[in-house]
C-alpha positions in Angstrom: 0.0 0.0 0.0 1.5 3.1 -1.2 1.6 6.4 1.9 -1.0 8.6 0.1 -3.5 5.4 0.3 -2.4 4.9 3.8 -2.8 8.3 4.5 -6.1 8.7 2.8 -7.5 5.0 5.0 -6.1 7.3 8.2 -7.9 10.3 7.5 -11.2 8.1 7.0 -10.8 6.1 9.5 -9.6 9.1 12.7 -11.3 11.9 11.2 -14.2 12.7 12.9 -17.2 15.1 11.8 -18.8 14.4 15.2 -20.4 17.3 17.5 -17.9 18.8 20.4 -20.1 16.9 22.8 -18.3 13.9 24.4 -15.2 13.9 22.3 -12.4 13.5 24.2 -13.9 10.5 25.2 -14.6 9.3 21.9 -11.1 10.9 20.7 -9.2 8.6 23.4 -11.2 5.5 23.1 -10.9 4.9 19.2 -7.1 6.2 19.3 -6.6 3.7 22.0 -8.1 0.8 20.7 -6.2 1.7 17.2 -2.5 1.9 19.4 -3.4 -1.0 21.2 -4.5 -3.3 18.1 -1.9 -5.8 16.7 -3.3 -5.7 13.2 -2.6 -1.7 12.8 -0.1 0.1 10.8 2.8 1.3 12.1 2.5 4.7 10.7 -1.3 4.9 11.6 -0.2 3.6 15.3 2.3 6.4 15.6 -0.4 8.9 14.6 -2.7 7.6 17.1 -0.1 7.2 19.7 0.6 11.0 19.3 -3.2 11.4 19.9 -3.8 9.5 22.8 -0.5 10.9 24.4 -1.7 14.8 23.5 -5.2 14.5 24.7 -4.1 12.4 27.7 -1.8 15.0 28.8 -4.5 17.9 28.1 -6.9 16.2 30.4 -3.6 15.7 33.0 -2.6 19.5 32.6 -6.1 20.7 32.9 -6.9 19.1 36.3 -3.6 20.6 37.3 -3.7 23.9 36.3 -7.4 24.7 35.2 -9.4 22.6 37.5 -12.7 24.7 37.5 -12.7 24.7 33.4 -15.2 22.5 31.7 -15.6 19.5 29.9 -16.6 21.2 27.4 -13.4 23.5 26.6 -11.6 19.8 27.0 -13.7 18.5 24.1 -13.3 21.4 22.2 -9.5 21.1 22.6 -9.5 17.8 21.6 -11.8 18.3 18.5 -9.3 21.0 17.6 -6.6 18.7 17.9 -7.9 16.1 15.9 -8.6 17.9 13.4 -5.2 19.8 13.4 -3.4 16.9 12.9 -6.2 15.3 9.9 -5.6 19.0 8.3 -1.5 18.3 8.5 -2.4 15.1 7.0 -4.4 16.2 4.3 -2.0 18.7 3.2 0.8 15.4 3.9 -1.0 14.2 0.6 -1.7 17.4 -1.2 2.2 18.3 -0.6 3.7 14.8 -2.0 3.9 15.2 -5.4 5.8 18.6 -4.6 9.2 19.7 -4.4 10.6 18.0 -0.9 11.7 21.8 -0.3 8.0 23.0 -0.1 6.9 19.6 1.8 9.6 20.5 4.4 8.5 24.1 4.7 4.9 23.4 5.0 6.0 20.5 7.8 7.3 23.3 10.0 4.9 25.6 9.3 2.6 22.9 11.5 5.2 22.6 13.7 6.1 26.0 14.9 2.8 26.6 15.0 1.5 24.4 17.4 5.2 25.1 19.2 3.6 29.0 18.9 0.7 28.5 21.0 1.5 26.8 24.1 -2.5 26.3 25.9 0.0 26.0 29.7 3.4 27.3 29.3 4.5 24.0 30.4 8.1 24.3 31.7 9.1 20.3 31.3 10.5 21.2 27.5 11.9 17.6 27.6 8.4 16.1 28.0 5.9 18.5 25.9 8.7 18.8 23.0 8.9 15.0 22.6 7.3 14.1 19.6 8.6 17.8 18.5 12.1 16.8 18.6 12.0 13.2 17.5 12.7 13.1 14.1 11.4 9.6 13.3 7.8 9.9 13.7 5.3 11.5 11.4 3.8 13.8 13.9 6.1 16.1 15.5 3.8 18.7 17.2 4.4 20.3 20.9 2.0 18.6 23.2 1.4 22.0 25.4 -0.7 23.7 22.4 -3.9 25.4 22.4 -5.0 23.4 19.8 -8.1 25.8 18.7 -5.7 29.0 18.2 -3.3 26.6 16.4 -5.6 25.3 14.2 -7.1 28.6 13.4 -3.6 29.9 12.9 -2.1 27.5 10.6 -5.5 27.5 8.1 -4.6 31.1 7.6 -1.0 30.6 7.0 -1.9 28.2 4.2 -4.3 29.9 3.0 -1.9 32.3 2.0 0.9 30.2 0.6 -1.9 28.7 -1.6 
């Protein structure tokens, strides 16, 4: 299977077009039952690892440090974040048949902006730039993001380079 259809399966089967009612729930469930699953691929794992590992720490960091917020900002955040990373992916597959110097570009474009918007100010750098740093996974977004400015942010920044 080549990556665009792999990607393509991902975005069909993580994207979600459900109501911001519930959806961290739903969020963690399906990515954990996809992570956990012996049968799944290893670049879909790794996508849904990211997930599961940026909305646990958003309900973790929440408790902490905005315990009288409500559910509902937490499933907004999480909507935002899913659909953050399906709009990197979708732009993954636009991108490929480009020059890898625009591919690169539009990669850290996503990633400086989610690095932009930090949702705590988390000071553990080590912990929240994890996937950030580690150049061999697909994702490589800051886990202390406020996911709805980011994704706001970046759909105007590619609006304009498009």
């Amino acid at each position: 299977m080549t990556m665009k259809k792999i990607l393509i399966a991902l975005m069909l089967l993580i994207g979600m077009n459900a109501q911001a009612q519930e959806v961290f729930n739903e969020l963690r469930q399906k990515n954990k039952t996809i992570v956990e699953a012996p049968e799944t691929n290893g670049l879909v794992r790794s996508i849904s690892q990211f997930k599961l590992d940026a909305l646990n720490y958003l309900a973790i960091k929440m408790q902490e440090e905005m315990p009288d917020s409500s559910v509902y900002y937490l499933d907004r955040q999480a909507f935002a974040m899913n659909n953050y990373v399906t709009f990197y992916i979708q732009k993954l597959v636009q991108y490929n048949e480009m020059p890898k110097a625009l591919q690169e570009e539009m990669t850290k474009m996503f990633m400086e902006t989610s690095r932009n918007h930090p949702l705590f100010k988390d000071k553990d750098k080590e912990m929240v730039l994890s996937y950030y740093n580690n150049g061999e996974v697909l994702i490589r977004f800051s886990l202390d993001t406020d996911w709805e400015m980011a994704l706001e942010d970046i759909k105007k920044k590619m609006a304009k380079n498009e």
